[in-house]
C-alpha positions as CSV (number, residue, x, y, z in Angstrom):
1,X,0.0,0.0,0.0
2,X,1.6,3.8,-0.7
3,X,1.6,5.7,1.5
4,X,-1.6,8.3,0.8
5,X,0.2,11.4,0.9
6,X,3.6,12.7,0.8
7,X,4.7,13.9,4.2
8,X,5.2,17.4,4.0
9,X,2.1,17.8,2.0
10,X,0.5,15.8,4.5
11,X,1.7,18.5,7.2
12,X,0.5,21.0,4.9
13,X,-3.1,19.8,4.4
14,X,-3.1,19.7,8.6
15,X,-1.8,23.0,8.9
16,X,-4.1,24.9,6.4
17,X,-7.5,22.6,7.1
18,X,-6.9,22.9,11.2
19,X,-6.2,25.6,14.2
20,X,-6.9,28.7,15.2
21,X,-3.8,31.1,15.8
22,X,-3.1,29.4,19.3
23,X,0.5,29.9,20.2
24,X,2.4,26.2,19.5
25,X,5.3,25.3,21.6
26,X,7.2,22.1,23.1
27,X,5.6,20.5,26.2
28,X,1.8,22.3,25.1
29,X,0.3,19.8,27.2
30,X,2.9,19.1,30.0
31,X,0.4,20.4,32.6
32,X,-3.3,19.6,31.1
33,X,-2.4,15.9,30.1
34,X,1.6,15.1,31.2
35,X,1.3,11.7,29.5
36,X,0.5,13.0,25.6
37,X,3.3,12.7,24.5
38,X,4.7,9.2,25.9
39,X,1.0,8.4,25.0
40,X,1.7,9.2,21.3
41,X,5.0,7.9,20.9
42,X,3.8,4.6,22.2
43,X,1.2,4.1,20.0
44,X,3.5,5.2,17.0
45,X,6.0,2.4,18.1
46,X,3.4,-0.2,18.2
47,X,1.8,0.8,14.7
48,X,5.7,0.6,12.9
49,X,5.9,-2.5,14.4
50,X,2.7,-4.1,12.7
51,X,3.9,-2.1,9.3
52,X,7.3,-3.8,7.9
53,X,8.2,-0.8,5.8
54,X,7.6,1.6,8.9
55,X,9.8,-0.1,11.2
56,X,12.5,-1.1,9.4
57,X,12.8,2.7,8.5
58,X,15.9,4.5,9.8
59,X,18.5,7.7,9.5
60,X,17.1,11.0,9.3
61,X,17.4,13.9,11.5
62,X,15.5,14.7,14.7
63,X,14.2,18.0,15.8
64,X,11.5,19.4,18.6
65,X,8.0,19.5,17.9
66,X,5.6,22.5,18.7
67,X,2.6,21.6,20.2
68,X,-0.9,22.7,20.8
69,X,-2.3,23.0,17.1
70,X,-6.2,22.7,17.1
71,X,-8.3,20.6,15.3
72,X,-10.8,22.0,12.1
73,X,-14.3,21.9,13.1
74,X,-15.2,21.1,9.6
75,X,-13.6,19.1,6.6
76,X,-13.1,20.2,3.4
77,X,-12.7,18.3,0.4
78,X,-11.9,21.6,-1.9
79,X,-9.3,22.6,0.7
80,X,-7.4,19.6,0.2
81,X,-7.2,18.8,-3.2
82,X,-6.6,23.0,-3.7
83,X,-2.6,22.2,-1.7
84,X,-2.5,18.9,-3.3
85,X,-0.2,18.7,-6.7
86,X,-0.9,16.2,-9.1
87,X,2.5,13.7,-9.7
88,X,2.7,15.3,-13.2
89,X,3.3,18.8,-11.3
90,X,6.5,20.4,-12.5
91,X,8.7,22.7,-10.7
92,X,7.6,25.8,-11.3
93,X,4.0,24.7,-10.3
94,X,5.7,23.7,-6.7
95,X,7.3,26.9,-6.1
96,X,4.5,28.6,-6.8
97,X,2.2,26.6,-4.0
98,X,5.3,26.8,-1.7
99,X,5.4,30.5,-2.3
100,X,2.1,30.9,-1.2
101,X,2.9,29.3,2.6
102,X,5.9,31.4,2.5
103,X,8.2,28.7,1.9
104,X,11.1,28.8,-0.5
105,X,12.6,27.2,-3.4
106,X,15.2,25.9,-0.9
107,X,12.4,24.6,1.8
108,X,10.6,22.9,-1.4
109,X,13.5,21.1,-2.3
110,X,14.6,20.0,0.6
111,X,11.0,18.6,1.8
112,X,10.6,17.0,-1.3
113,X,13.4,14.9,0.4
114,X,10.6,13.4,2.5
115,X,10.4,10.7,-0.6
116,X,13.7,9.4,0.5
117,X,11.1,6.3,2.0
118,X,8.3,4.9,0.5
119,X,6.3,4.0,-2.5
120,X,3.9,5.3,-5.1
121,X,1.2,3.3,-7.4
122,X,2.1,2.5,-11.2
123,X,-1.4,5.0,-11.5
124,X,1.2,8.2,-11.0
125,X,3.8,7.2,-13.5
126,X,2.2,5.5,-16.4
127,X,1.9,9.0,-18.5
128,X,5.5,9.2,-18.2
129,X,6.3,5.8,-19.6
130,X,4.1,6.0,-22.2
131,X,2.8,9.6,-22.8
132,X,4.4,12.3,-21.7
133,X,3.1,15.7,-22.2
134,X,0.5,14.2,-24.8
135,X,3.4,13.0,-26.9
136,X,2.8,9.5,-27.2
137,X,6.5,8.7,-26.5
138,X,7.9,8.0,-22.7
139,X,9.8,11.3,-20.3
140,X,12.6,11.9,-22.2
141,X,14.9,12.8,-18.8
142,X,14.1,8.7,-17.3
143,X,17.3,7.1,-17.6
144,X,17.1,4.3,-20.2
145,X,17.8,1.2,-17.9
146,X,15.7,2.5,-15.2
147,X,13.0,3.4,-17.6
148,X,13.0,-0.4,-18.5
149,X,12.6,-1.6,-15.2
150,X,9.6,0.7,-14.5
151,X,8.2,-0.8,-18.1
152,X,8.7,-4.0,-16.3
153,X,6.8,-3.0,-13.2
154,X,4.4,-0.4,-14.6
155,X,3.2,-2.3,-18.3
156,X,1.2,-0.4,-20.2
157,X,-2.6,-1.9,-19.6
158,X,-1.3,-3.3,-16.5
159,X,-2.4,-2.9,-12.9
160,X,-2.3,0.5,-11.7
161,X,-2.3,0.0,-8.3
162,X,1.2,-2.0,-8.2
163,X,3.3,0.0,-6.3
164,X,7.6,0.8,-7.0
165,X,10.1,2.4,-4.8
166,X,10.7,6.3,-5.3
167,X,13.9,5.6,-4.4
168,X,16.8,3.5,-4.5
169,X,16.9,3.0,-0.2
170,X,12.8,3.2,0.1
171,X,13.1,2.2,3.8
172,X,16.1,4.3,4.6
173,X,15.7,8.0,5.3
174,X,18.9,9.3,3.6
175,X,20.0,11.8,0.6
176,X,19.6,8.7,-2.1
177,X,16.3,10.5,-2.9
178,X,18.8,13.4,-4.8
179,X,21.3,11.2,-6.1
180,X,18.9,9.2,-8.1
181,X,17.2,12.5,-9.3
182,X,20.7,13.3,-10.8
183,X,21.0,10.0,-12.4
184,X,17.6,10.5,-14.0
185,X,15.7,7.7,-12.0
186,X,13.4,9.9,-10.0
187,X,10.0,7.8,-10.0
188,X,7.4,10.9,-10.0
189,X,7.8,13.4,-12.5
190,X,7.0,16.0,-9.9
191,X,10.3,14.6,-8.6
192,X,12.6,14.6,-11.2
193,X,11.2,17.8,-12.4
194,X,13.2,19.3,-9.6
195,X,16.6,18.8,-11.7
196,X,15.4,19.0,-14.7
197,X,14.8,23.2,-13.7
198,X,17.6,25.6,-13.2
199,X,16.1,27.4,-9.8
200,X,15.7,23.6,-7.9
201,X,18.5,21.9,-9.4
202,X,21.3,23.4,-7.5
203,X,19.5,22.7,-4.5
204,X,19.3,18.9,-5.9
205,X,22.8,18.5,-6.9
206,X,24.0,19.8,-3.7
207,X,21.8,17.7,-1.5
208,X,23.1,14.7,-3.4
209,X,26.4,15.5,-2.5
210,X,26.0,16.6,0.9
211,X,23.5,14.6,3.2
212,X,23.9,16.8,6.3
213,X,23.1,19.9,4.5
214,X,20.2,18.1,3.1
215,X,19.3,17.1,6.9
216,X,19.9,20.7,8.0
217,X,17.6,22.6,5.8
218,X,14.8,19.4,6.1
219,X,14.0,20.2,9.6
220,X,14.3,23.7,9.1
221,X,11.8,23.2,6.3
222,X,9.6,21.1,9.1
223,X,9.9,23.9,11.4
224,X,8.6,26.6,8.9
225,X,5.6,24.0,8.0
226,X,5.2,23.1,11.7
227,X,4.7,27.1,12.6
228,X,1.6,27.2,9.5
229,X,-1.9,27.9,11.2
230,X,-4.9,28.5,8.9
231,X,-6.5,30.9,11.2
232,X,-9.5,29.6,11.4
233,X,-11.6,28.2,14.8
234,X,-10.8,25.0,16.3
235,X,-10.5,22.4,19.0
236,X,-8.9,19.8,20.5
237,X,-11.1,16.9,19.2
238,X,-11.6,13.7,21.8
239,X,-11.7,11.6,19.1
240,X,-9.1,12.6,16.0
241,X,-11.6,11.4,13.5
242,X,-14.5,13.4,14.1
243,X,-15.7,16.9,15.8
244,X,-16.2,16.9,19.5
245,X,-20.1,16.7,20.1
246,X,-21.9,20.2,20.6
247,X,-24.4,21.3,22.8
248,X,-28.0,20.9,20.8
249,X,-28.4,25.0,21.6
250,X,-25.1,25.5,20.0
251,X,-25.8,23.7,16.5
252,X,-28.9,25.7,16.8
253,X,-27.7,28.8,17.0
254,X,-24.7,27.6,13.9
């Protein structure tokens, strides 16, 4: 199963569909509910361990978390699908939505790094083996032998819900992720669209060669995203899936 949405657009989509302007900060609920966050973390460890591709996940870099973000008190479909790029997205396309969070080329870049793990369904790439940009004829910037093993995995006709690696350590969070974009074996074209333009491939090409400046500007990208509040009324829901009950006077007076 791939995962359903990238991880920094995930954090995006919470950020922009959630929260009022409450002030976020480590330890939010030290003194309401001391055991969140052991609470949290446990049941994280328990999920990777029933998911083989989450727990045998490592590397990456580790950085504090701000808490205290509210939940929406509505969902919205438009919302989501309005921060949500389609896998044919090029670069400029992704600077533009990252502009509009007030996040840079450099944050984009790096973020995009999040694809370091994981996988993606055939359903994403299939216009790029076979019909790119309308042409009838396969992305010109895949590399040829890795083009052959996506034909292999991703036939034309074939199941669309098979799913391949987007990159060459899927279970490893490292700077792979940019080395294979180099090489021309980035799996979404909204990936390897990032070297393929001059204002996100420097930013590529020196991630690739320098992991801990990729790490670096990754959480600082996290931290930018993690500060993101839409504004809008909330709460702390009891259940994360649905709205807290209201009182029957207030949803008459709504």
């Amino acid at each position: 199963m791939s995962p359903p949405l990238p991880a920094f657009l995930l954090l995006i989509s919470i950020a922009f569909t959630s929260a009022s302007a409450v002030p976020l900060q480590p330890g939010f609920y030290a003194e309401t509910c001391p055991e969140a966050e052991f609470i949290v973390k446990d049941v994280m460890r328990r999920n990777m361990i029933r998911e083989p591709r989450s727990a045998a996940s490592s590397g990456g870099p580790d950085w504090e978390v701000k808490l205290g973000r509210e939940d929406s008190l509505t969902a919205s479909q438009e919302d989501a699908n309005n921060i949500m790029p389609s896998p044919r997205a090029n670069a400029s396309l992704l600077m533009d939505l990252f502009e509009s969070y007030n996040l840079s080329v450099k944050d984009m870049v790096a973020l995009s790094g999040s694809h370091s793990i994981g996988q993606a369904r055939c359903f994403s790439i299939v216009f790029r083996l076979y019909n790119q940009s309308g042409s009838g004829k396969p992305d010109p910037t895949i590399e040829a032998r890795y083009k052959e093993k996506l034909n292999r995995l991703c036939p034309l006709g074939g199941d669309e819900n098979v799913t391949g690696d987007l990159d060459a350590t899927p279970t490893m969070f490292d700077n792979r992720y940019f080395k294979d974009l180099v090489a021309g074996r980035g799996f979404l074209n909204s990936d390897q669209t990032l070297y393929t333009f001059p204002e996100t491939r420097k930013y590529v090409a020196l991630f690739s060669q320098d992991q801990r400046t990729f790490f670096k500007a990754f959480v600082e990208g996290m931290i930018k995203m993690g500060d993101l509040q839409s504004g809008r009324p909330g709460e702390i829901r009891s259940n994360c899936r649905m709205v807290n009950r209201r009182p029957v006077n207030a949803l008459l007076e709504s």
